[in-house]
C-alpha positions in Angstrom: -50.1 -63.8 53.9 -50.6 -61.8 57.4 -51.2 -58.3 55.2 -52.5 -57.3 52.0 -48.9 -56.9 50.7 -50.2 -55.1 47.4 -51.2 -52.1 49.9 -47.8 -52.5 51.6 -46.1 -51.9 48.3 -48.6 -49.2 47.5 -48.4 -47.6 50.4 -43.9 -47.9 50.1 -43.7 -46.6 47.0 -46.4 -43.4 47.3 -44.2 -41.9 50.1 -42.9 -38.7 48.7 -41.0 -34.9 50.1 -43.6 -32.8 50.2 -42.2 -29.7 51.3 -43.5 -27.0 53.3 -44.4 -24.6 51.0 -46.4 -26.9 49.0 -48.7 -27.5 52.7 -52.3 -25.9 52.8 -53.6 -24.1 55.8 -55.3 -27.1 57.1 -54.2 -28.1 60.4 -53.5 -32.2 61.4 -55.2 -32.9 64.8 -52.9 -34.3 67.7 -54.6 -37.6 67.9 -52.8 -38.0 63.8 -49.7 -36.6 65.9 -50.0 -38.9 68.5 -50.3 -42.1 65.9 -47.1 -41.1 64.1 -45.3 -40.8 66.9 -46.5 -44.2 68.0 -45.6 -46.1 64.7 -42.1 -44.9 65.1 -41.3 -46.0 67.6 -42.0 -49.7 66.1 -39.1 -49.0 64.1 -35.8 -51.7 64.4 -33.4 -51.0 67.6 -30.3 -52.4 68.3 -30.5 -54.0 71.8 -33.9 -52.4 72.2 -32.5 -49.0 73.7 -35.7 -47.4 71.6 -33.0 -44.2 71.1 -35.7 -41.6 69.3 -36.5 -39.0 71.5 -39.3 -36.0 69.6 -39.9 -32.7 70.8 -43.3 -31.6 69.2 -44.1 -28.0 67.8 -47.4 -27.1 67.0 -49.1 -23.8 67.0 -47.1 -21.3 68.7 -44.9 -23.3 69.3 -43.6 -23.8 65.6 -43.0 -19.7 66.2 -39.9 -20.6 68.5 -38.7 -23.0 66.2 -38.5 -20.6 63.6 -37.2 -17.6 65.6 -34.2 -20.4 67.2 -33.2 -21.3 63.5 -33.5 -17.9 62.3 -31.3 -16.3 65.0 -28.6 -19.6 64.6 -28.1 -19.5 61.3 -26.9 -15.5 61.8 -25.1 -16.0 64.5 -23.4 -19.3 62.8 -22.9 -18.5 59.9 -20.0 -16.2 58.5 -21.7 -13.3 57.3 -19.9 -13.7 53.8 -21.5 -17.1 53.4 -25.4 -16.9 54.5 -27.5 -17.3 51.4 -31.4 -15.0 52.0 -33.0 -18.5 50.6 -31.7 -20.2 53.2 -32.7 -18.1 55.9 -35.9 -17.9 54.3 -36.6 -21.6 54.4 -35.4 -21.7 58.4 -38.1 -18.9 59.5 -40.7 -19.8 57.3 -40.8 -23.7 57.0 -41.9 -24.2 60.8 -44.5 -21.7 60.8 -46.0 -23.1 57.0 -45.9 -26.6 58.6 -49.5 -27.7 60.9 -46.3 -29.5 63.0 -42.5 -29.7 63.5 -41.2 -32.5 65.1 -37.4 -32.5 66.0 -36.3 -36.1 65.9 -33.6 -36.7 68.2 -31.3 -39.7 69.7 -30.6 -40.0 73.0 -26.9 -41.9 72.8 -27.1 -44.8 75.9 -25.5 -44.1 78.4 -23.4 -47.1 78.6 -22.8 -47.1 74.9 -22.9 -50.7 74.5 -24.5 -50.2 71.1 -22.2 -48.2 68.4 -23.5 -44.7 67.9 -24.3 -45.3 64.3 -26.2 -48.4 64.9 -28.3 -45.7 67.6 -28.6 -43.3 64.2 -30.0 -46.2 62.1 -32.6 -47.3 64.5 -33.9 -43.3 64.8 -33.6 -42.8 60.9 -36.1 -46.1 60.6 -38.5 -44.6 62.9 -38.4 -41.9 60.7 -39.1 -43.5 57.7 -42.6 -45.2 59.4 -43.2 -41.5 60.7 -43.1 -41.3 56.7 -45.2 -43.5 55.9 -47.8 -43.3 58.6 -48.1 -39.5 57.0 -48.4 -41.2 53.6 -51.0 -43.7 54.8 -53.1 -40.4 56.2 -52.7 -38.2 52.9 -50.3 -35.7 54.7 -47.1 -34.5 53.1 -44.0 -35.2 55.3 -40.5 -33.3 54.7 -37.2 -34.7 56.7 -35.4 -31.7 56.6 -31.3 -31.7 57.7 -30.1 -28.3 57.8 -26.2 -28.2 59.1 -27.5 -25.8 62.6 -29.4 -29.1 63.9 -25.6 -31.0 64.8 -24.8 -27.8 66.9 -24.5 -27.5 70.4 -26.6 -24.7 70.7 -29.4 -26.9 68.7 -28.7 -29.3 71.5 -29.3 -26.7 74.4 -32.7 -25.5 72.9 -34.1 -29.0 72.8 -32.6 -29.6 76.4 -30.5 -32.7 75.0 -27.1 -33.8 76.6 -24.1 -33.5 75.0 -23.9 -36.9 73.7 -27.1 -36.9 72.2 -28.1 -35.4 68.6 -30.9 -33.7 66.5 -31.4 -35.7 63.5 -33.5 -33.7 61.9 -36.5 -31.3 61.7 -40.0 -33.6 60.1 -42.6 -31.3 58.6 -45.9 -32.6 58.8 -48.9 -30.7 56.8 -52.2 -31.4 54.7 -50.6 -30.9 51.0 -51.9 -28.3 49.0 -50.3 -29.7 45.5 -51.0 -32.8 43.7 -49.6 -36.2 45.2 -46.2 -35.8 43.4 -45.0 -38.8 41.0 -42.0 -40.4 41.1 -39.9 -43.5 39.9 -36.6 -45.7 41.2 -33.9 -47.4 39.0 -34.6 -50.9 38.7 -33.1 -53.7 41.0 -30.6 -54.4 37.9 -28.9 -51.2 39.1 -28.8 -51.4 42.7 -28.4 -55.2 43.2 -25.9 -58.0 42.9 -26.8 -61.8 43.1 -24.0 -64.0 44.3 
């Protein structure tokens, strides 16, 4: 074998959502950042187009992210239907978070390869984000909040109008206990033929 594949599994099968509000106070150094962002983009791509594009908020940064989704989500939202958690989460998750990274795809602009093949590559990239943060003992949190597929989401991260936000990824030092989990057996979820 190339790799210790009982660490592989290990590592697999430790990844947890750790939210925001279960992150401490310390703060992950760039370089951590920087290694993430490196092992995702190792992640499967159709035709090689390497489609993930990240736009990085730390420190004050994270302030604008919170003040953009706090601010969309009014104007967005019918008045009758915004929920004071929800807002809630939008200003404050950013700003509890050491870094937010908005994970992106930029669609090709001959669009040889079908959009959701495009999706699929940048949601593998996040998983090894995912696991790179498991591998360094931080919690990661792939948050999806509906005012990400907006145009105006797309202006603020300076993306063209083909392109989308696939998400907001949370990044902190947990301040909880590495949460347990468990998954159905193959039996389940798999069919021999």
């Amino acid at each position: 074998m190339r790799f210790n594949l009982s660490e592989i599994n290990e590592l697999i099968r430790e990844r947890r959502t750790i939210y925001p509000e279960q992150f401490s106070e310390r703060q992950v150094h760039r370089e951590q950042v920087e290694v993430i962002l490196n092992n995702a983009q190792w992640a499967p791509t159709h035709g090689n187009t390497q489609p993930w594009r990240f736009k990085v908020f730390m420190e004050e940064s994270r302030e604008l992210l919170s003040d953009f989704l706090g601010k969309t989500y009014l104007e967005k939202v019918p008045k009758e239907d915004q929920v004071d958690t929800k807002l809630a989460k939008l200003l404050q998750r950013p700003l509890k978070s050491s870094v937010a990274i908005a994970v992106c795809m930029e669609r090709q602009k001959e669009e040889r390869i079908l959009e959701i093949e495009e999706i699929e590559a940048v949601a593998c990239a996040i998983q090894n984000m995912h696991l790179t943060c498991t591998a360094y003992g931080l919690g990661g949190f792939w948050s999806t909040p509906k005012l990400i597929y907006t145009e105006e989401m797309n202006e603020f991260l300076g993306l063209s109008e083909k392109d989308k936000c696939l998400g907001i990824f949370y990044i902190g030092y947990p301040a909880i206990k590495w949460p347990k989990a468990h998954r159905k057996p193959i039996e389940y979820t798999t069919e021999w033929k």
